[in-house]
N, C-alpha and C positions, 0 to 999 in steps of 0.2 A: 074178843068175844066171838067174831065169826069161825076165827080159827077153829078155838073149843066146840062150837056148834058143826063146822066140819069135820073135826074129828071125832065125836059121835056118830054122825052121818057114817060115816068110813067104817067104823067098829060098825055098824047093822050094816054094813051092805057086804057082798063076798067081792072080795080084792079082783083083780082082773092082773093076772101075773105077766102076762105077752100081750103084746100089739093087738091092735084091732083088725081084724084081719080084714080088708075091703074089697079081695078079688073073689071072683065066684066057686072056682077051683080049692076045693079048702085041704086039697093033697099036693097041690104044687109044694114040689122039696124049696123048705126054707132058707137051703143056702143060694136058690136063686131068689131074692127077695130082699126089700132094701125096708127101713123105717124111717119115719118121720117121725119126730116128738116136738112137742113144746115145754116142755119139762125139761131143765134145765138150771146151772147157779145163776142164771141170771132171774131166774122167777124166784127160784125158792126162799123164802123170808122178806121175801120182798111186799108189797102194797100191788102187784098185781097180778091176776088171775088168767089164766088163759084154758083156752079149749082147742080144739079141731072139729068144726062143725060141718064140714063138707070134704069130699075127694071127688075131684074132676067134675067139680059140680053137681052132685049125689049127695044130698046130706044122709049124715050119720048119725045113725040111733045104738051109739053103743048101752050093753050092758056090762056095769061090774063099777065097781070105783076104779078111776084109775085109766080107762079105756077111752077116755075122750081126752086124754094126754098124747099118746101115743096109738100108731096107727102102721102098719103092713102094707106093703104095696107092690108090686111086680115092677122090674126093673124099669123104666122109662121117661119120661115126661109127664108131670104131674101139678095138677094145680090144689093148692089146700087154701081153705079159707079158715082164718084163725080168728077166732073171739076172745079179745082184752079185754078186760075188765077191771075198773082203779077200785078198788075198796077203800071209803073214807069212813074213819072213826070205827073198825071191824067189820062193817058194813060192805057187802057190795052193794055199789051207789051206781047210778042212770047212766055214770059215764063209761061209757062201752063205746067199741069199734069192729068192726073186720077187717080183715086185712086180707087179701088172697096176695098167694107168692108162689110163683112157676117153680118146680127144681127137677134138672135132668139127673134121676137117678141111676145110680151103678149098685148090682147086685153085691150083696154083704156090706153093704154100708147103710151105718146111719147119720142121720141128716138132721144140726137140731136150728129150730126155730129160736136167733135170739133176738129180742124187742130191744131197741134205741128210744127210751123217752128224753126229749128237749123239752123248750118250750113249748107246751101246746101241739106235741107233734109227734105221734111216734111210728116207725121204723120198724123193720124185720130185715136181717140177714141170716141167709141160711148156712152155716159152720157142716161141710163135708167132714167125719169120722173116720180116720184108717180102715179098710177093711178087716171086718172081723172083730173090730174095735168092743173092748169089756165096757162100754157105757150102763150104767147101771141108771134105772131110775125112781127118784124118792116119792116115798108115798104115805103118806100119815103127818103128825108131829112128833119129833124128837122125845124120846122119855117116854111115851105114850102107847102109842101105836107105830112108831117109823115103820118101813119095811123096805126094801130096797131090790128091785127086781132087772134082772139081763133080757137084753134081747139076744137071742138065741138065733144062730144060722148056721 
């Protein structure tokens, strides 16, 4: 049910095709520029939700669907705080967390955020990408709306 009701959501809103861009300079050439996502096979179809709600302690009011997945950053040391979210019965439910996780970035790479649920517990390691790396990321429901977008350097 939540799905369908997201993917409505997505169909009215205009897609966000690139990263979110976070540094102030919005001419900095892209091939010095790394990404973070949380977007990812380990979320997709799965029972939980994530976002990027801060960079460097700076929260983020992205626009577009799709923009609070993935995010733009200048080469360096960086901290992101990440919001999980468990959706029970379709629902997103109360149970939520943040997570902040450091990562020394390197220009043309991306960097993806993947969650470890245990018992009662969960985890983030971050998975460095080859530079230059075709990571594509999904965006809609399969049959529906998918779309499937690069980040570009």
């Amino acid at each position: 049910m939540f799905r369908i009701l997201f993917c409505l959501l997505l169909t009215g809103c205009a897609l966000k095709s690139s990263p979110y861009i976070t540094y102030s300079d919005k001419n900095h050439p892209l091939s010095d520029t790394s990404v973070f996502t949380v977007t990812d096979e380990h979320i997709v179809g799965s029972n939980l939700l994530a976002s990027i709600v801060a960079v460097d302690g700076k929260r983020l009011v992205p626009k577009g669907a799709g923009s609070g997945f993935w995010v733009r950053v200048l080469p360096g040391e960086h901290e992101f705080e990440i919001l999980y979210q468990l959706m029970d019965n379709g629902l997103v439910s109360y149970k939520f967390t943040n997570i902040k996780v450091s990562v020394a970035m390197n220009p043309r790479r991306i960097y993806l955020a993947q969650p470890s649920i245990t018992d009662r517990s969960l985890s983030v390691n971050v998975k460095e990408l080859p530079e230059n790396s075709d990571y594509k990321m999904p965006l809609g429901l399969k049959g529906i709306n998918y779309q499937e977008f690069s980040a570009e350097f």
